[in-house]
N, C-alpha and C positions, 0 to 999 in steps of 0.2 A: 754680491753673494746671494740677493736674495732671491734676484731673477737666475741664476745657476740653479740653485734648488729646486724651484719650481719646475724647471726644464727638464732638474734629473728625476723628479719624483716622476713623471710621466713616462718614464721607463721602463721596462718588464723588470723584474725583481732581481734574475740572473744575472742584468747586464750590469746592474749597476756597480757593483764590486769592483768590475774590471776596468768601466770610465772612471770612477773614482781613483782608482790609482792610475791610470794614464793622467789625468788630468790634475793631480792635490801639487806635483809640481809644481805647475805654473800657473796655479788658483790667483796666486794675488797680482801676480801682473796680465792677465787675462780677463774678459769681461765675456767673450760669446757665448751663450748656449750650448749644448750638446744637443746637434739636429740628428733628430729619431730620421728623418728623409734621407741620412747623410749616410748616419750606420748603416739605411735600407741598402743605399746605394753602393756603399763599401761592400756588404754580404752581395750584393749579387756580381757585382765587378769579381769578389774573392771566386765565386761558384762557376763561373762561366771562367776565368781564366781569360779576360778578354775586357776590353773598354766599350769597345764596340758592340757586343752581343748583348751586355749589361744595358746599351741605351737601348739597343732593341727592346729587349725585357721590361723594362721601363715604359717607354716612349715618350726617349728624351732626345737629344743630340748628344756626342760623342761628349762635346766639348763641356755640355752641364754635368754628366757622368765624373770628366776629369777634374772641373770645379769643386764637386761636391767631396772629393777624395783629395784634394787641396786643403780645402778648407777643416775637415777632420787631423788632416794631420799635423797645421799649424795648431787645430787647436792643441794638440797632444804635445805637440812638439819632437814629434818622431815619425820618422818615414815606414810606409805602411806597404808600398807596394815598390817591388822592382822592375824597373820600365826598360822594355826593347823597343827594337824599332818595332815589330809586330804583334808581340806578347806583352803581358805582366804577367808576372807574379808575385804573391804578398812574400813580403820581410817577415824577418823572424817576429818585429811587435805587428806584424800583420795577419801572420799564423796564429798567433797568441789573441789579437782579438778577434777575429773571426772565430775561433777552435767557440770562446762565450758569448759572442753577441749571433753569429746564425741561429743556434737551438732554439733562442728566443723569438726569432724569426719564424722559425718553422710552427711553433704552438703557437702564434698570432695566425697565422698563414690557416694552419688546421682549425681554430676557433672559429674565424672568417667563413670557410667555408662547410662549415657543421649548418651553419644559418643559410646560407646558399644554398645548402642540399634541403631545408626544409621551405626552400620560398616559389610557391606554385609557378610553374612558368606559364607564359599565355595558353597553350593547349594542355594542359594538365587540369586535372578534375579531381580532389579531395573532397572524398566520401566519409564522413564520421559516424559511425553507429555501433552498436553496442557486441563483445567478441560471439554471444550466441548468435547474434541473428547474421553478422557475416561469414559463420563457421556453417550455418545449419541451414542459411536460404539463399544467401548474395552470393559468397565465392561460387559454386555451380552454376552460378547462369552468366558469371561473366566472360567467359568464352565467348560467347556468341555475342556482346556488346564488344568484346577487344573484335571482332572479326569482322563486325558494320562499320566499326568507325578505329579504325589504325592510325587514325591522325591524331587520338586523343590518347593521356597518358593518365591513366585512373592509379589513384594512392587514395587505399584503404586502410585508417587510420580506427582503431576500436577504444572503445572507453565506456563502462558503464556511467561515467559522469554526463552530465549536458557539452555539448561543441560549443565554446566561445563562437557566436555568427559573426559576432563585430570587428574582428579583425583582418578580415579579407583572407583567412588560414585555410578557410572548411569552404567549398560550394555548397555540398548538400550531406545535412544532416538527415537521419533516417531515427525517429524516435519513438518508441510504444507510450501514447499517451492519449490526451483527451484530443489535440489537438488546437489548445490555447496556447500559441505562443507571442505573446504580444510586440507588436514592430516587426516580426516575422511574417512572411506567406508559408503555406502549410497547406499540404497538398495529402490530401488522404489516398494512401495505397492502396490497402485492404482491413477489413476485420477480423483476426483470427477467432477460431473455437477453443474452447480451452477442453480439454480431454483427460480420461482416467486411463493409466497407461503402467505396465508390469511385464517380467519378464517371462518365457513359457515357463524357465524354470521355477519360479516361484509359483504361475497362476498354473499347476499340473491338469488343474481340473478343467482348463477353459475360463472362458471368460465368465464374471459374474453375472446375476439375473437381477441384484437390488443395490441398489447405489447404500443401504446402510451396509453393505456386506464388506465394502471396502474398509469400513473398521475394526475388521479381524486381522488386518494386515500391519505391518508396521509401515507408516508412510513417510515419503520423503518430502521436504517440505521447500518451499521457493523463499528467500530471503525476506521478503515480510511475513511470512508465516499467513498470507492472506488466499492464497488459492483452493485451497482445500477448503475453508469455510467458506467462502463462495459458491464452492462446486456445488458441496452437502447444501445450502440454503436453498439452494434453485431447483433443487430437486425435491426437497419438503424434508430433509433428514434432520432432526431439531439437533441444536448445540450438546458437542460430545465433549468430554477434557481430552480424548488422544486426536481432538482435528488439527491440532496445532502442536503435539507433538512430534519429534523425529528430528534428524540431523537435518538443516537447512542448506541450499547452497545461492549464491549470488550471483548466479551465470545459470541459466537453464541449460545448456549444451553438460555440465556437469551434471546437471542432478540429473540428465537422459542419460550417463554413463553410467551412477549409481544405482539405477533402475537397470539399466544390462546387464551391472555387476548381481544383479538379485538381492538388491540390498531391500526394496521395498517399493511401492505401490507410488506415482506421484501425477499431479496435475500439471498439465504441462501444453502449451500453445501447440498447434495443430502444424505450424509452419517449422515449428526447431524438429516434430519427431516424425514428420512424412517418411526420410529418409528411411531412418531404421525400424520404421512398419515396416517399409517397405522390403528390407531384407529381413524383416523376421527376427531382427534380435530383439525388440520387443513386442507388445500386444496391446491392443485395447483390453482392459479390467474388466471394461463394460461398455456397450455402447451406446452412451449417452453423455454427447459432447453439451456444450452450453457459449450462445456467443460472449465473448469478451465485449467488459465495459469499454474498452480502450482502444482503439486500433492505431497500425502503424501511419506515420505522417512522413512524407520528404519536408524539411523542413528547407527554407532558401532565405535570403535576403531579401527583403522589397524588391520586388520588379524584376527580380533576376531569373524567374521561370520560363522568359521566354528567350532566354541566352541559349544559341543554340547547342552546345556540348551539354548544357544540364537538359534543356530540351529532351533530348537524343537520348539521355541517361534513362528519366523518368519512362 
């Protein structure tokens, strides 16, 4: 009884209803297991209509296929499929189990392969960084890295958290920081400028002539509420109470939309707003950028910079 239970609890949850009562019959004069490999084998024998195609499916012999649909049905004590010379097909307790124990099947089968679809294959290259900077700088240039190297399959993966390195998930992380990451190699890309940026419709008059001017405007602020007291310090503007007011957002590609929308005046990395200088839907406020403390890093695993697909990336 005890090794029974243990075999059924290992079950999917659906199926068990229906082995239990095939099986509460002949519980006391019965001692085997309910083989999970057996049901597998019964569901695909049921799906193929075929003994043969099921060991194919498998890759088994015909004759372990017929085994294993044997031994299910002694266990039950009912005949499960109808045998021709060329064909089966399941019996009515055959239709009855297969109708409960496939579904089970299929959501093991689709769970199975959710982790399959996230497991790098050898030429695939998993890039982790944050949604502004692959919205505002990466996605447009990778054209022309898909077009040198076809043999490689990049998945761009965004997160403003850190990339776990350690689990062999991510190749190359892409992260604005100091560039300390300890047990890491860290490869410095660039340093961007940090810049004062508005829409024509707000700034009617042009761009400004004095960095305090900017605080006639209502500004929009980066999720530490640290850029704009940055900008004002480097430029000699002394501490205001509105530097650190305004709606903040946690993604700089937003707060370059709220600035389009005209909502207000914001500091903002020179790499997320090239673009929309460039078409005009926003402006510099003023032109006096300031370099950043921090710049971006490709971040990799020990030793792994000279792997040639991150090579190639870099």
């Amino acid at each position: 009884m005890h090794a029974r239970q243990t075999y059924i609890s290992a079950l999917p949850a659906q199926m068990i209803s229906l082995v239990e009562r095939f099986s509460s019959a002949k519980l006391k004069s019965m001692t085997l297991p309910v083989s999970l490999g057996a049901l597998r084998t019964f569901v695909e024998v049921g799906r193929h209509g075929s003994i043969k195609r099921a060991a194919q499916e498998l890759n088994v012999t015909p004759g372990a296929v017929s085994q294993q649909v044997k031994a299910l049905e002694a266990r039950f004590g009912v005949r499960l499929l109808e045998r021709g010379n060329r064909e089966v097909k399941l019996s009515a307790h055959g239709l009855r189990l297969f109708g409960k124990v496939a579904p089970g099947f299929e959501q093991i089968d689709a769970a199975v392969q959710l982790f399959e679809d996230r497991r790098p294959s050898p030429r695939s290259l998993v890039v982790s960084t944050t949604p502004s900077f692959a919205a505002c700088w990466l996605t447009p240039r990778l054209g022309r890295f898909a077009a040198q190297h076809p043999e490689v399959e990049l998945r761009i993966e965004t997160s403003v958290q850190l990339a776990d390195m350690t689990t062999g998930g991510v190749d190359v992380a892409i992260r604005h920081g100091s560039g300390d990451y300890p047990g890491l190699d860290a490869a410095l890309l660039f340093a961007p400028r940090l810049i004062a940026v508005g829409s024509p419709s707000l700034l009617i008059d042009g761009p400004l002539t004095d960095p305090a001017d900017c605080l006639r405007y209502p500004l929009l602020q980066d999720r530490d509420r640290a850029d704009w007291p940055a900008w004002f310090e480097a430029h000699g503007v002394g501490p205001a109470r509105n530097a650190t007011k305004g709606p903040s957002y946690a993604d700089d590609a937003l707060l370059i939309q709220g600035v389009i929308a005209g909502q207000g005046l914001a500091v903002v990395r020179d790499v997320y707003a090239a673009r929309d200088l460039e078409a005009g839907s926003i402006m510099l406020a003023i032109d006096a950028p300031i370099r950043a403390k921090a710049g971006y890093f490709a971040v990799v695993q020990p030793a792994r910079m000279t792997v040639p697909k991150i090579a190639a990336f870099l």
